[in-house]
C-alpha positions in Angstrom: 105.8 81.4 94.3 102.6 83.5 93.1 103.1 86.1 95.9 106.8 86.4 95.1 106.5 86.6 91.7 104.2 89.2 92.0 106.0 92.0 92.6 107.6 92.0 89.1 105.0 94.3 87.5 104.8 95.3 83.6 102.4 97.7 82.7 101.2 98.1 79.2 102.5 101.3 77.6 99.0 102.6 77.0 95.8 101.4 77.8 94.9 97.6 77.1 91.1 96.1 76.7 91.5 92.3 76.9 88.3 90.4 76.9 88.5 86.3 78.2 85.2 84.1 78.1 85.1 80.9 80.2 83.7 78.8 77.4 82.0 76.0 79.2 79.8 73.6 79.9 76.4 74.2 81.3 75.9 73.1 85.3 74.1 74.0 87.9 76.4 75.6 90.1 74.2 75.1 93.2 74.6 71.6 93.0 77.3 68.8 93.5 80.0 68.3 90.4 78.7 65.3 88.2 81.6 64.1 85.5 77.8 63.7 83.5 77.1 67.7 83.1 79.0 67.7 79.7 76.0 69.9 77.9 77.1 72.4 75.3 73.8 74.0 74.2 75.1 77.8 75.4 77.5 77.3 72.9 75.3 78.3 69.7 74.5 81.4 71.4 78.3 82.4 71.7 77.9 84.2 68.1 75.6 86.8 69.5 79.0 87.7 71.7 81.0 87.5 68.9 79.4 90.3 67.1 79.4 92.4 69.6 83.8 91.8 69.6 83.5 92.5 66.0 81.4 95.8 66.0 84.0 97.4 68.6 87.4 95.8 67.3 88.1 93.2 70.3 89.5 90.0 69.7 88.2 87.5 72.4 90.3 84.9 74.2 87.6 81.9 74.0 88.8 80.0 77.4 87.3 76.4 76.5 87.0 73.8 78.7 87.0 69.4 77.8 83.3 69.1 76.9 83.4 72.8 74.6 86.9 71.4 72.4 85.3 67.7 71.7 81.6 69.3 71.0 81.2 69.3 67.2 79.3 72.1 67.1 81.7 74.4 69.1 84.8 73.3 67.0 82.3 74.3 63.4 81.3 77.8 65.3 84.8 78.8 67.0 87.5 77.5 64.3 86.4 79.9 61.6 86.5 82.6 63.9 90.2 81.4 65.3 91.0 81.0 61.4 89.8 84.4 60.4 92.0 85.8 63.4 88.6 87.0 64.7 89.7 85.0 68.7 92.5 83.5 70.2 91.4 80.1 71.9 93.0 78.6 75.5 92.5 75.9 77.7 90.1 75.7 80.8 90.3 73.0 82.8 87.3 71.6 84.8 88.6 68.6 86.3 85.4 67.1 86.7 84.8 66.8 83.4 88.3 65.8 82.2 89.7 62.7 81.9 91.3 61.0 83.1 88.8 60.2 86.1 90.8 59.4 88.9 89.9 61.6 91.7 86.8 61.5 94.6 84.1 64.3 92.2 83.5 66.8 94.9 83.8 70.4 95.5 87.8 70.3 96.6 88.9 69.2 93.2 86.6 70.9 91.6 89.7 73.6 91.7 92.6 71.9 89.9 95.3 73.1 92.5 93.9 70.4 95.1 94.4 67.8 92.7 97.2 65.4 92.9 99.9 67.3 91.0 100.9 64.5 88.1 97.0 63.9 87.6 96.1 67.7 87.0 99.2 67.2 84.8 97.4 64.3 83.1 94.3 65.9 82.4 96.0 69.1 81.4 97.6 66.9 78.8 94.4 65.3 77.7 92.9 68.8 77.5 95.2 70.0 75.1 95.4 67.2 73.2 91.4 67.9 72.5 91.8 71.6 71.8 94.8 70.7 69.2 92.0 67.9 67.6 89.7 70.5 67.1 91.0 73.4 66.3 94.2 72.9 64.8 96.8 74.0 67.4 97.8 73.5 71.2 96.4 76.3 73.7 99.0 79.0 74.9 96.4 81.0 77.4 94.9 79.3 80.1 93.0 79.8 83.0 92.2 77.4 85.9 88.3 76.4 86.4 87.1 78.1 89.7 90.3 79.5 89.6 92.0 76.7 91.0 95.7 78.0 90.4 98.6 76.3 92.4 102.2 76.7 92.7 102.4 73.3 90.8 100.6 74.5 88.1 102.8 77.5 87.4 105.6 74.6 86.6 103.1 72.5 85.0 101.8 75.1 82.5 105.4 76.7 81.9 106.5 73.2 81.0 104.0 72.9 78.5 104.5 75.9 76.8 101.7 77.9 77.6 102.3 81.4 77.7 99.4 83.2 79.9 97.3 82.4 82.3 94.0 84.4 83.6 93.3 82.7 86.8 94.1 85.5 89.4 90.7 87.6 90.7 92.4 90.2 92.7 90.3 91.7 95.8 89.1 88.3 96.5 89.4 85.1 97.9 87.9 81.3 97.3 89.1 79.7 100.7 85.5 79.4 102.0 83.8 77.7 98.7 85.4 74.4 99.8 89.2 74.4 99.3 89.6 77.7 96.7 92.5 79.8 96.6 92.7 83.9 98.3 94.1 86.5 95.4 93.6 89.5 98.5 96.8 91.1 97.7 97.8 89.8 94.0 97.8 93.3 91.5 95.3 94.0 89.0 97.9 94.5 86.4 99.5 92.1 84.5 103.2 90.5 85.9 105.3 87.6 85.4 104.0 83.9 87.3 107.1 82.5 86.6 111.3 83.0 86.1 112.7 84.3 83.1 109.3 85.8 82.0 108.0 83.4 80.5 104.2 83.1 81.7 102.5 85.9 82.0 99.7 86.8 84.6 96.4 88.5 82.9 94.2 89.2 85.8 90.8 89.7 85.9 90.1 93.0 86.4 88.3 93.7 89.9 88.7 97.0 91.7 87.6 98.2 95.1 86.5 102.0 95.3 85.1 104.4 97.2 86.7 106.5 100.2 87.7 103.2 102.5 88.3 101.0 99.4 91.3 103.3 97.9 93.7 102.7 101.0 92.4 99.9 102.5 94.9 97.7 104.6 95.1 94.1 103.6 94.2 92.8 106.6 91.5 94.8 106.8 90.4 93.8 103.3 90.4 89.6 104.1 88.4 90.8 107.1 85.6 92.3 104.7 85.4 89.6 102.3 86.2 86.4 104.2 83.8 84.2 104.7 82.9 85.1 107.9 82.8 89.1 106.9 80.1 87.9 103.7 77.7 86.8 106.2 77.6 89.3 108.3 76.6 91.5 105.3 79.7 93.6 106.1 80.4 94.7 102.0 77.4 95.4 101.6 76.9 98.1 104.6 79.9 99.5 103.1 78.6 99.4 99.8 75.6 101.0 100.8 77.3 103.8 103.0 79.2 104.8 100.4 82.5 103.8 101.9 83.8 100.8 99.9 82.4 98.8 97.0 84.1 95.4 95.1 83.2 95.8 91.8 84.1 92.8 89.0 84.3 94.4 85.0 81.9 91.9 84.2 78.1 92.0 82.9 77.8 89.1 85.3 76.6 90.6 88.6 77.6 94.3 87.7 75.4 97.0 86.2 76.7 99.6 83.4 76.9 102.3 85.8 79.3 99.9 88.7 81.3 99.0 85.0 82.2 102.5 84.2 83.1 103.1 88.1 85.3 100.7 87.7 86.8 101.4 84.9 87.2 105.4 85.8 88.8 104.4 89.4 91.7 101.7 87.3 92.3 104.4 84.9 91.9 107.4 87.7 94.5 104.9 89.1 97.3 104.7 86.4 96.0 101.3 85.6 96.7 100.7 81.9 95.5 97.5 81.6 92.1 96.5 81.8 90.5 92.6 81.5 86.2 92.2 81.0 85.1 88.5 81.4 82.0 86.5 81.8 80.8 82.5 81.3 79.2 81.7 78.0 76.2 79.7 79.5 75.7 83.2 80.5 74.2 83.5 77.0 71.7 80.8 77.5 68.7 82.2 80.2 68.1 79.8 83.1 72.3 78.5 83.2 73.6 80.9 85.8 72.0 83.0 88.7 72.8 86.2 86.2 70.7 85.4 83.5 67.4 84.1 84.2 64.6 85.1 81.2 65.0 86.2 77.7 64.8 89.7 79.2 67.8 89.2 81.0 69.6 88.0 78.2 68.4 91.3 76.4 69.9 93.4 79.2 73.1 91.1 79.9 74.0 91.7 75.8 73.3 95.9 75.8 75.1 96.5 79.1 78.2 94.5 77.0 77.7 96.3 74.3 77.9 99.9 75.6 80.3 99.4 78.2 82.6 97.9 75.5 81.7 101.2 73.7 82.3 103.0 76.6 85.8 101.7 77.2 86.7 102.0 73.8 84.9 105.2 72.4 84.9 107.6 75.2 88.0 106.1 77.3 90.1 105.6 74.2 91.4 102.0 75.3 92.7 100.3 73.0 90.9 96.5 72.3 94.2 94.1 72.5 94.3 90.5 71.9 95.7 88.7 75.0 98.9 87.1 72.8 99.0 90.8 70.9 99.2 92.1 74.8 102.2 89.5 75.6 104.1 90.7 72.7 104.1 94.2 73.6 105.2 93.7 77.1 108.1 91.7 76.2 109.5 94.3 74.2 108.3 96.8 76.6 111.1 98.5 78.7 109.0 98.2 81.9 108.7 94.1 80.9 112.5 93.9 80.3 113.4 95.7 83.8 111.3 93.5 85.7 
């Protein structure tokens, strides 16, 4: 169904910045799933983030998982922002920490599209249900934790009413992390997940440049990054001879400088749509392999900063809201031929 639907594109008229966050819990991702890891003390930290969006004009899509909507905190730092019109707010879902608890904890249904498809319903249900407690209204936006997104849940989160998801990572592929899902193939612009055009695809944005990268065949491509490719260091002699490098718009894992290549090569490209994402215990030193001290905190928050500048001020892309985004492509005439 994802493949298919795929080919009904709708580019944005001119060019889009979304921003999403994966507002989560903090766990070790080294180690097993525990339905325990339900800690929230990145969350306070978020604010630092938040001015940041302000200072360059982008309103965030806050992504929050269980634990985030029924921590107290969150709900007194995020609503006013929601309120003020500052964010939007969506639904993650982390089946392990989601009730209800039905399923074996382990890494296979730790993505939601392994799960039994009434229970990932269930907890979907539950999910919202917490976000409307705490912040005042049901999620529309959505994305699927470890981007665990299944045919199932296209008709799941269509008969909810939600009206985006973010779960597609072009240029790569989850199937050797334990049961994940391969995007190798799925655009890096926004298009339609289901009939009718009702929920709308906002992928992260990931790029592949350099000489090889620009034409490289598919098959090719889920040679280089399957699992087998990783460990044979095969992207990275690429990388390093120049030839083809995978580059994520995130300040997790990329430098300014790998940013701004890829953010030259989608709009070299014709790509008019653009999406920046990161996890918020990013924001907290120690909680994921990219920040580690206070001084990588200092450098995760400037590189933000000025490639948010640089997208903006010296690209001239315009900061749009994810449900502001939507809007526009349904009255688009590209959206309405699709």
């Amino acid at each position: 169904m994802i493949d298919h639907a795929a080919r009904h594109l709708c580019p944005p008229a001119r060019p889009s910045l979304c921003v999403v966050v994966d507002v989560e819990e903090e766990f070790d991702w080294r180690r097993p799933f525990r339905a325990s890891n339900t800690g929230c003390e990145a969350i306070g930290r978020l604010a630092q983030a938040q001015a940041i969006f302000a200072r360059h004009g982008v309103t965030p899509c806050y992504l929050v998982d269980h634990p985030v909507a029924a921590d107290e905190q969150a709900r007194k730092l995020i609503g006013p922002w929601l309120a003020a019109g500052a964010c939007d707010i969506g639904a993650q879902l982390h089946p392990w920490v989601t009730p209800p608890h039905e399923e074996v904890v382990c890494t296979r249904n730790s993505f939601p599209h392994n799960l039994d498809p009434d229970l990932e319903k269930r907890k979907l249900a539950t999910l919202m249900e917490v976000i409307r407690e705490g912040f005042g209204a049901y999620p529309r936006a959505y994305k699927a934790g470890r981007y665990g997104l299944g045919d199932h849940s296209v008709d799941t989160l269509t008969g909810f009413g939600f009206e985006i998801d973010t779960s597609v990572v072009p240029h790569w592929t989850y199937r050797g992390a334990g049961g994940g899902r391969d995007f190798i193939g799925l655009p890096n612009q926004p298009f339609w997940l289901s009939p009718r055009q009702h929920l709308l695809e906002l992928p992260f944005s990931v790029v592949l440049t350099g000489p090889l990268g620009r034409r490289m065949p598919l098959a090719l491509e889920r040679l280089i990054f399957s699992p087998t490719g990783i460990r044979q260091s095969m992207p990275g002699i690429l990388s390093r001879l120049g030839l083809a490098s995978r580059i994520k718009l995130s300040p997790e894992g990329s430098s300014l400088a790998e940013m701004k290549q890829a953010v030259d090569a989608l709009l070299s490209r014709d790509r008019h749509y653009l999406c920046l994402s990161f996890h918020s215990p990013s924001l907290l030193p120690g909680c994921t392999p990219y920040v580690r001290t206070d001084a990588d905190l200092e450098d995760f928050l400037d590189r933000l900063d000025r490639i948010l500048a640089y997208i903006i001020g010296q690209r001239g892309v315009t900061p749009t809201g994810v449900f502001e985004l939507r809007r526009q492509l349904m009255t688009a005439p590209a959206a309405l031929a699709a």
